[in-house]
C-alpha positions in Angstrom: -37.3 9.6 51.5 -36.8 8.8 47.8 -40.2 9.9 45.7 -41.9 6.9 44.2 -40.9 7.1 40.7 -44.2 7.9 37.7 -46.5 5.0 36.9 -47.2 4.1 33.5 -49.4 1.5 32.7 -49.5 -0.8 29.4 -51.0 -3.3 27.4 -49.8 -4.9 24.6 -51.4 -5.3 20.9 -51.3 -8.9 20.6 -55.0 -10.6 20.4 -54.2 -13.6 22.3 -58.2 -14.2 22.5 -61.0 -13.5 20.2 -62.0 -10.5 22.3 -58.3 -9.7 23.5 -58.8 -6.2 21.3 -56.5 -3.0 21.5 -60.4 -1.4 22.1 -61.1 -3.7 24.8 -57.5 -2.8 26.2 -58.1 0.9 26.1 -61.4 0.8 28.2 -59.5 -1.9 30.9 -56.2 0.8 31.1 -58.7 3.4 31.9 -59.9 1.7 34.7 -56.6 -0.1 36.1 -54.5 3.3 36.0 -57.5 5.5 37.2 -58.1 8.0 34.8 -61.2 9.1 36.0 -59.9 11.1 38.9 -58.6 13.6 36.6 -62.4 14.6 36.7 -65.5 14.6 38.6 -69.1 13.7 37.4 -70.7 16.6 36.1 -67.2 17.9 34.8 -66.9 18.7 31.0 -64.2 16.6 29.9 -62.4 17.5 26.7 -60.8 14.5 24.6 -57.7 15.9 22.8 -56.4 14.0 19.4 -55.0 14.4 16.2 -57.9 13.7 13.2 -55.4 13.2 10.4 -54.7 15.0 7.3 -56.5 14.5 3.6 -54.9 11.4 2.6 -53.5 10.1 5.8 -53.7 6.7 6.8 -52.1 6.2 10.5 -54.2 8.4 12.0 -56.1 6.3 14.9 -58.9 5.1 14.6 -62.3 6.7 16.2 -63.3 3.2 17.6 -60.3 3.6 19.5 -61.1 7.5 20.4 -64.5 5.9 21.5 -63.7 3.8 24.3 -62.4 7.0 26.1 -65.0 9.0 25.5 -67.8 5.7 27.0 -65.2 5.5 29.9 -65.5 9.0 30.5 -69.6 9.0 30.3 -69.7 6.3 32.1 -68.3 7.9 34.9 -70.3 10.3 35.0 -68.0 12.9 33.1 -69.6 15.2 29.7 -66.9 14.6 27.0 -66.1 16.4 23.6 -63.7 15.5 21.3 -61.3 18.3 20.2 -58.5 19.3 18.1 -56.8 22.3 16.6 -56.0 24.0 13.2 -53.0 23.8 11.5 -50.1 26.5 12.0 -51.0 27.7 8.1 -53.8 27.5 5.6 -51.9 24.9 3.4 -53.8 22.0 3.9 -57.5 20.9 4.8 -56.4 21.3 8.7 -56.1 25.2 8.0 -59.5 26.0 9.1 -62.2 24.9 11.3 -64.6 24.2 8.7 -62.1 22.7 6.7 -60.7 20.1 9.2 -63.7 19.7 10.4 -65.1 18.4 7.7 -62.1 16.3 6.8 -62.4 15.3 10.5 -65.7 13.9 9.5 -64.6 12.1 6.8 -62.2 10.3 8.7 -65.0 9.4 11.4 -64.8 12.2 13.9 -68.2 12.9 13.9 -70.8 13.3 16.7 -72.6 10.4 15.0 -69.9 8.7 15.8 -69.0 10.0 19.4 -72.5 11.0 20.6 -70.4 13.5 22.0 -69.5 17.6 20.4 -66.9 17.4 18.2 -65.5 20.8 18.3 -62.3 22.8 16.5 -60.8 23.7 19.3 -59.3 27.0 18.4 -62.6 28.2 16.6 -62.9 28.8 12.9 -59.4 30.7 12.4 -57.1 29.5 15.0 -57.4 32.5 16.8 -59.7 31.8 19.7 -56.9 31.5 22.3 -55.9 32.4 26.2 -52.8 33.9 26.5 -50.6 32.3 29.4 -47.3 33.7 31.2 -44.5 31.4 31.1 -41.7 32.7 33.4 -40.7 29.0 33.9 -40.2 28.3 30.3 -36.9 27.3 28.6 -37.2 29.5 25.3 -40.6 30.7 25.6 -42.0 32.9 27.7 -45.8 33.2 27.2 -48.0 30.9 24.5 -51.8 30.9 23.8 -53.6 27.9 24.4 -56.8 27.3 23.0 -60.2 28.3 24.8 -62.4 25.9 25.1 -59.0 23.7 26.3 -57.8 26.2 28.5 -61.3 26.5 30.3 -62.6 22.9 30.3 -63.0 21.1 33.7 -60.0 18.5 33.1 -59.2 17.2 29.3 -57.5 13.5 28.7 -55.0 13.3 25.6 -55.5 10.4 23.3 -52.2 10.5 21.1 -51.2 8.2 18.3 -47.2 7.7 19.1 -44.9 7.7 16.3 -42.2 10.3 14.3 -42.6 13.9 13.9 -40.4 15.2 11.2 -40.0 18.9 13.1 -40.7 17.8 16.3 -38.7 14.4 16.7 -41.6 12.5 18.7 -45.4 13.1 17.8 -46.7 11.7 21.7 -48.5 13.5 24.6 -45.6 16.1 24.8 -46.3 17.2 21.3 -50.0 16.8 21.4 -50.3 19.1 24.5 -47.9 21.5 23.0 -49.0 21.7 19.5 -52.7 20.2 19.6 -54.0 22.1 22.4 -52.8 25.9 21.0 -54.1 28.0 18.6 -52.4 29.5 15.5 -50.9 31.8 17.8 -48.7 29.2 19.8 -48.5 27.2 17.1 -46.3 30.3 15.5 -44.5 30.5 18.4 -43.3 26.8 18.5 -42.5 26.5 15.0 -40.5 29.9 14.3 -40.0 31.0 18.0 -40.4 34.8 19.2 -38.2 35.7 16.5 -40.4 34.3 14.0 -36.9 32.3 12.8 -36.7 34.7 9.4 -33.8 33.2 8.4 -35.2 30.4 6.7 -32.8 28.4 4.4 -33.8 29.6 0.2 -31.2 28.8 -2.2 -32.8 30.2 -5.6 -30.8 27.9 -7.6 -32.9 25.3 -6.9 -36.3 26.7 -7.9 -37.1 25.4 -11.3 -39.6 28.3 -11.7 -42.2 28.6 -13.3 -41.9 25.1 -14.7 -42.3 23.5 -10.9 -46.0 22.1 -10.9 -45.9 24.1 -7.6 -45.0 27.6 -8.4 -48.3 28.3 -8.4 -49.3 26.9 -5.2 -46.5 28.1 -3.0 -46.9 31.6 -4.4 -51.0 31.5 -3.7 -49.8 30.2 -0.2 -47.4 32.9 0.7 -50.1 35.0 2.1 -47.6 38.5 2.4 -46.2 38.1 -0.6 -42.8 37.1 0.4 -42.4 34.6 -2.5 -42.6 35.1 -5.7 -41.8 32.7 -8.8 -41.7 34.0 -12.7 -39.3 31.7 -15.4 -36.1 33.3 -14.2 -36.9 31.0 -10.5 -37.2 32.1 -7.5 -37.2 35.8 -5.7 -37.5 36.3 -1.9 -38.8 38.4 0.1 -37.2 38.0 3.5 -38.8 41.5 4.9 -42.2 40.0 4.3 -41.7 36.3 5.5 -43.0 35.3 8.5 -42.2 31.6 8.4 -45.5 30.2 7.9 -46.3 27.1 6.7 -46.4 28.0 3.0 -42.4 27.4 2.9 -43.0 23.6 3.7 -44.7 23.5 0.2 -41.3 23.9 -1.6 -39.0 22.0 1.5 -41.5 18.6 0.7 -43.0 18.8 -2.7 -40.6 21.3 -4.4 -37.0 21.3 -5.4 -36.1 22.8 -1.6 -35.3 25.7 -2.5 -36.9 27.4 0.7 -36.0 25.4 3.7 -36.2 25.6 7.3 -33.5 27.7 8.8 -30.1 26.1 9.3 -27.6 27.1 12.1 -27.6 26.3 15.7 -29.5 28.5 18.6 -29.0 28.0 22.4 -26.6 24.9 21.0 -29.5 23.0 19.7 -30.5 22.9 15.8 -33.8 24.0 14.2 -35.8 21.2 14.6 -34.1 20.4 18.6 -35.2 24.4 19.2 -38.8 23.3 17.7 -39.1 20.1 20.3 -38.0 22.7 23.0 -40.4 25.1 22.2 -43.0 22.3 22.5 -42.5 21.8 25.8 -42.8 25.3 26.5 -46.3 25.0 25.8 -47.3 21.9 26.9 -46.2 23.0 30.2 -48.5 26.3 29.3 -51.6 23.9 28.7 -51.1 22.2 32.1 -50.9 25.4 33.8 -54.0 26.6 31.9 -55.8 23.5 32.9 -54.3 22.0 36.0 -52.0 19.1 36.5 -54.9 17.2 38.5 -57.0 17.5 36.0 -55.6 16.0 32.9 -54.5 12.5 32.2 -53.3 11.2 29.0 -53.3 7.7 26.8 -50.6 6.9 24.0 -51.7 4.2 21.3 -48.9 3.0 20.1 -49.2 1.2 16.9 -48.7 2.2 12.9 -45.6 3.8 14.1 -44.4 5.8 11.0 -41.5 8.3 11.1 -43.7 11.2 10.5 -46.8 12.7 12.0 -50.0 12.4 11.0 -50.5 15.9 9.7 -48.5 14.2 6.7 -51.0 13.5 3.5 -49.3 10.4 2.9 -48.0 7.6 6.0 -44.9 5.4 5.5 -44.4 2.1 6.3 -44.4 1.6 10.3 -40.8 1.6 11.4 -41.2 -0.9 14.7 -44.0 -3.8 15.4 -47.4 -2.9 17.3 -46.5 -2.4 21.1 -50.3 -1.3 22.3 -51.6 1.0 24.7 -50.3 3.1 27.5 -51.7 5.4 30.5 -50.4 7.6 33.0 -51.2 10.7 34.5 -47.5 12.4 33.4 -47.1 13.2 30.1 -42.9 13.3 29.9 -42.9 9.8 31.6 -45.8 7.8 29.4 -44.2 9.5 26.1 -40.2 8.2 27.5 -41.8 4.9 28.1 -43.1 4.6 24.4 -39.5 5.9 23.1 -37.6 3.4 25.3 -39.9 0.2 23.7 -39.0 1.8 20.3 -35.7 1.5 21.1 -35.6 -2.0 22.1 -37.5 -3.4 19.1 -36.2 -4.7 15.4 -36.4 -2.2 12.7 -38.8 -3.3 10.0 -38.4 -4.8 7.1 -39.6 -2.0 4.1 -39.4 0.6 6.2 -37.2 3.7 6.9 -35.6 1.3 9.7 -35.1 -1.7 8.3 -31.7 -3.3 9.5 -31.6 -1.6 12.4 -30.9 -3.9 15.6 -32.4 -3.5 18.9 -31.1 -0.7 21.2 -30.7 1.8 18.0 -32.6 5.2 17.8 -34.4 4.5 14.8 -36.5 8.0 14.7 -33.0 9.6 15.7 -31.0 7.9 12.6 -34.0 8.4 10.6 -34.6 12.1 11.6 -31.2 13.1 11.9 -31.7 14.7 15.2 -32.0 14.3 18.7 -35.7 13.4 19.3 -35.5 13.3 23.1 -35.3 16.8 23.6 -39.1 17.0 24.3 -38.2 14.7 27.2 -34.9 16.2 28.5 -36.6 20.0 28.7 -40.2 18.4 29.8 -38.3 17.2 32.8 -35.9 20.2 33.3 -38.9 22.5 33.6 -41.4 20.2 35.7 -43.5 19.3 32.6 -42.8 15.5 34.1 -40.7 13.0 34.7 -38.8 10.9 32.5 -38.0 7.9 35.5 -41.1 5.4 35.6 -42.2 2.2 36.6 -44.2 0.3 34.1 -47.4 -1.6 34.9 -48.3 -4.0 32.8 -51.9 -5.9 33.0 -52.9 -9.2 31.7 -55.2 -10.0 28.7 -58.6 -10.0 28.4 -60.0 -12.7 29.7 -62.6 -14.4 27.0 -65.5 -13.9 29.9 -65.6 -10.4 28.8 -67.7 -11.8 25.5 -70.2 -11.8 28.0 -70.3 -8.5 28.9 -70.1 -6.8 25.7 -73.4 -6.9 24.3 -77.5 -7.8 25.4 -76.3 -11.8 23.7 -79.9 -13.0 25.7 -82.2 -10.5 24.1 -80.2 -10.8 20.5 -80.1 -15.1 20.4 -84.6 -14.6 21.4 -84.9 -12.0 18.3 -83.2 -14.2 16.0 -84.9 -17.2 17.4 -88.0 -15.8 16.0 -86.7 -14.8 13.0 -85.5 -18.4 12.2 -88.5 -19.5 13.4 -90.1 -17.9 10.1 -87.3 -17.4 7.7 -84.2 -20.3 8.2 -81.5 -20.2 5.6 -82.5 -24.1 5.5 -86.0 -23.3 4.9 -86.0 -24.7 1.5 -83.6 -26.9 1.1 -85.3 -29.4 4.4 -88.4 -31.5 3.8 -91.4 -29.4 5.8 -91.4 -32.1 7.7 -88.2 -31.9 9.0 -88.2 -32.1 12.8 -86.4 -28.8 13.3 -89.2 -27.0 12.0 -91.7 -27.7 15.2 -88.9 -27.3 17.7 -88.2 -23.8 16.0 -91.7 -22.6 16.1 -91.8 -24.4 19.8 -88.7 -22.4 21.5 -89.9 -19.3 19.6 -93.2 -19.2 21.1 -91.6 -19.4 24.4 -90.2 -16.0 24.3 -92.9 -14.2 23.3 
């Protein structure tokens, strides 16, 4: 008997009515593809998603992030919205407080939520579970975020798009990144080795007369860089590939880069997806495979992730929302509509014809190695049948707010105070029939 292959469901971005919203959508996916079995009520559901970086503008929206969380209340579920800190202390994601509070500034707020909205590895990125990983294909344990590890089920809201390291920034890389602390994080980027052979070429460092020579040095937390007028001198005893090197690889002259070279036949960044997987398939362990169940928004697809501080143009159209309960096969499904769309115009892809790898060309490497090792080591599968479900019908308007009890309150307020008020003769016979229909819903 041939398995049924992995559902994904979908619904597009167009508005083809005034209430055919991606919000809208997201609630209506959530009930067609079920994703309230992945808990029970009573259950403390934890809602997984990236909250941007300082300065970032594709990060999603929290109206968006809201209709999972009302979905998951309303069936019965207690929801908090999570997310982790960065691998380094280079950016306002290093901390909790820190990306917490730019967290809030985005709108991921419980004022926003009425749900906790929690950093998920605690303050300093250290409040972790370690978890054995015989079955991995590099590594073989990770540590995966507490309150993650130990909450009753979890769904994982991603924003689909580029991921400069990673290839793909989807549900693989969410699990595998988003839901580990500082720890895992370490071990995904740089790998059990730590990766110390980072790329530095000293003839590129300007020195002290780089605007960041300062910065990178204040970064480097061991010491491992230091930076006078003669340029650059490393330390490669005393580097362990944090997250300071990326100031110099993206704002500097790259003269510290991410190791070069080849490992188990894949290159730095191909090693990096793999790793990811590795721990995504740690975080469904830690949680359960019943228990989680996962939503990709694809739209704003930029080339990079959004733990950039600044979002290029989006390299394909709006495709919408998608649901499933297998993270390999909703992420392949997102990648295989990239592939089939027009590049851009003003963007990183523009020219490029359907049926190209536009993150692939653009990254220049293989981005689909998240989705060849997810499926090699039961993370999911990449073979899927897409559902896709019509648009919102406009009877829905009717649903969507108390329209009775708001058209009697304003009824008496025009009653009193019409725009028209004014600018009629009193004796306008609008006036009585106003103050007549008023009366009646008092």
């Amino acid at each position: 008997m041939v398995e049924d292959k992995v559902k994904v469901w979908s619904m597009d971005s167009r508005a083809r009515s005034p209430v055919d919203s991606l919000e809208l959508k997201a609630r209506h996916i959530f009930e067609e593809a079920e994703l309230y079995e992945c808990f029970r009520p009573g259950d403390q559901v934890a809602i997984k998603v990236h909250w941007g970086e300082m300065l970032n503008t594709s990060y999603l929206r929290p109206n968006l992030i809201g209709a999972i969380v009302d979905k998951v209340k309303e069936h019965g579920g207690f929801p908090f919205v999570a997310e982790g800190t960065s691998l380094g202390f280079n950016s306002l994601r290093g901390t909790g407080y820190t990306y917490t509070s730019n967290g809030a500034a985005h709108g991921y707020n419980i004022a926003t939520f009425g749900c906790p909205v929690i950093s998920a590895d605690g303050w300093t990125g250290t409040d972790d579970i370690e978890i054995d990983l015989p079955e991995g294909n590099i590594l073989k344990r990770t540590f995966v975020s507490k309150p993650l590890a130990t909450a009753d089920a979890m769904i994982v809201v991603s924003h689909w798009k580029g991921h400069g390291a990673g290839g793909i920034g989807g549900a693989v890389k969410n699990l595998g990144i988003g839901c580990v602390s500082k720890r895992g994080k370490y071990l995904a980027h740089a790998g059990v080795d730590l990766e110390e052979e980072v790329g530095v070429d000293p003839s590129k460092c300007p020195g002290t007369e780089c605007p960041f020579s300062e910065m990178c040095q204040a970064l480097c937390y061991t010491g491992a860089i230091k930076v006078d007028k003669n340029g650059l001198h490393f330390n490669r005893e005393l580097c362990v590939f944090c997250s300071a090197a990326c100031i110099c690889s993206y704002l500097g002259g790259k003269a510290i880069t991410s190791p070069v070279g080849r490992k188990y036949d894949l290159s730095y960044q191909e090693r990096v997806e793999a790793r990811y997987t590795d721990n995504a398939l740690a975080v469904v362990k830690a949680i359960g495979r019943d228990n989680l169940a996962y939503v990709n928004y694809m739209i704003d697809v930029t080339p990079s992730c959004d733990c950039a501080m600044a979002a290029d143009n989006p390299i394909v159209p709006n495709v919408g929302v998608f649901a499933s309960r297998d993270p390999v096969a909703i992420d392949q499904a997102c990648y295989d509509k990239m592939v089939e769309m027009q590049g851009l115009p003003n963007s990183q892809a523009q020219g490029m014809p359907p049926g190209v790898d536009k993150l692939r060309e653009i990254l220049k490497f293989d981005p689909t190695i998240q989705l060849k090792v997810g499926e090699k080591i039961g993370l999911g599968k990449r073979e899927y049948t897409l559902v896709t479900s019509d648009p919102i019908k406009n009877e829905v308007i009717l649903e969507l707010w108390p329209w009775r009890e708001q058209a009697a309150q304003y009824l008496r307020m025009v009653a009193e105070n019409h725009p028209l008020k004014k600018l009629l003769p009193a004796d306008h016979p609008i006036w009585a029939s106003l103050r007549a229909r008023a009366a009646k819903t008092r």
